[in-house]
C-alpha positions in Angstrom: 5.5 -15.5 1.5 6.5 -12.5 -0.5 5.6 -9.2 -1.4 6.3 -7.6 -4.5 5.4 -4.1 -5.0 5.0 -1.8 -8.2 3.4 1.3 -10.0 5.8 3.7 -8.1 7.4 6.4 -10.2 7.8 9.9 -10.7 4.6 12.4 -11.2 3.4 16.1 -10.6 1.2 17.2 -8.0 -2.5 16.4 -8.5 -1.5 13.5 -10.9 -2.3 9.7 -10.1 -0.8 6.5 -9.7 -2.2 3.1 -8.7 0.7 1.1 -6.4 0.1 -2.9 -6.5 1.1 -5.8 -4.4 1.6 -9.0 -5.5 1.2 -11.7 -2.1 2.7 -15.3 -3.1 0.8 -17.0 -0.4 -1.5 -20.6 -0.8 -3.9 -18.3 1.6 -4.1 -15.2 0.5 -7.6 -14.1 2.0 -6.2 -14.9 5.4 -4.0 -12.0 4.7 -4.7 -8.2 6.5 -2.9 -6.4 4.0 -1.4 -2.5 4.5 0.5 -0.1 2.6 3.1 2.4 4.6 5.4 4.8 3.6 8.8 6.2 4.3 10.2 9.5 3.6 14.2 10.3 4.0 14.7 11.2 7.4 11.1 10.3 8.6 10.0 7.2 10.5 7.4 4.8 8.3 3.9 5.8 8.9 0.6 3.8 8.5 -1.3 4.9 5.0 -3.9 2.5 4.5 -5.1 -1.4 5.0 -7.5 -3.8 4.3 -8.9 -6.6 6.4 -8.7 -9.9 5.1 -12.5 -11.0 5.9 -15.1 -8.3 4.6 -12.7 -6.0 2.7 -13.1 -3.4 5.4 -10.7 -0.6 5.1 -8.9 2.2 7.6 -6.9 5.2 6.2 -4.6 7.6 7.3 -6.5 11.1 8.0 -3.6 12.6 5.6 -4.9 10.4 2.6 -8.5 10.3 3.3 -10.3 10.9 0.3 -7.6 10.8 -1.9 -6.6 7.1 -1.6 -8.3 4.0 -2.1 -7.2 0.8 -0.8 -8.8 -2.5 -2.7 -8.1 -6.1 -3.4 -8.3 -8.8 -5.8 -8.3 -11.9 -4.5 -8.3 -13.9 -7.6 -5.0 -11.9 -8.6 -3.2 -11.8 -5.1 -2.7 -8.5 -5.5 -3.7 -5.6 -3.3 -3.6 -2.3 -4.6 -3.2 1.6 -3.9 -5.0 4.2 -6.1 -3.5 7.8 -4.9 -5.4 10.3 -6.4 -4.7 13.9 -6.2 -0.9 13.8 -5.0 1.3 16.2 -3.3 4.6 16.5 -3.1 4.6 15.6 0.7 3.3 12.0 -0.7 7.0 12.1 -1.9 8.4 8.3 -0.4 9.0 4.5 -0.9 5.7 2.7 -0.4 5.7 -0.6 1.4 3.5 -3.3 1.7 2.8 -5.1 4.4 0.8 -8.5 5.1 -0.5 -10.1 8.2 -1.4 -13.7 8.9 -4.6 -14.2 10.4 -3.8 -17.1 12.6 -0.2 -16.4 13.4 0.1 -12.9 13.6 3.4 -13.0 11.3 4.1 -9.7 9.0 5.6 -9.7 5.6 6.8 -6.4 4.2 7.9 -5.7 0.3 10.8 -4.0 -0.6 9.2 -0.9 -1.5 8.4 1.0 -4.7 9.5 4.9 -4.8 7.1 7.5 -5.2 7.9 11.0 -6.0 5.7 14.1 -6.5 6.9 17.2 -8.5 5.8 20.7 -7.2 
């Protein structure tokens, strides 16, 4: 299985970006699927997932209502709309999968994010 992020780059504050995440799996909707994010010096924190059943979704109270976390299953690809960004979003984004039956997580290598004051 692997996860291949993109979309990251450099923007101002209050611009956009949409991260993706390609999954090469046979099972994809078996997949929980999450994005987190590291900052230099910081520990990597929770920012969003997606369940694999309904499409239910859970957020992290610092990107509530200005992130959206959605999926298309007939692309393999889960993605990240930030909306409204600030230079604290500032960090590399990683994805992160889950296998339903076995509990095994998959991470990406990350796409970089920066947000100009």
């Amino acid at each position: 299985v692997q996860l291949v992020e993109s979309g990251g780059g450099l923007v101002q504050a209050g611009d956009s970006l949409r991260l993706s995440c390609t999954i090469s799996a046979r099972d994809f909707r078996t997949y929980a699927v999450g994005w987190f994010r590291q900052a230099p010096g910081k520990d990597r924190e929770f920012v969003a997932a997606i369940s694999y059943s309904d499409g239910s979704t859970n957020y992290a109270d610092f990107v509530k209502g200005r992130f959206t976390i959605s999926k298309d299953n007939a692309k393999n690809t889960v993605y990240l709309q930030m909306n409204s960004l600030k230079p604290e979003d500032t960090a590399v984004y990683y994805c992160n999968a889950l296998q339903r039956f076995t509990a095994l997580p998959y991470w990406g290598k990350g796409t970089q994010v920066t947000v100009s004051s």
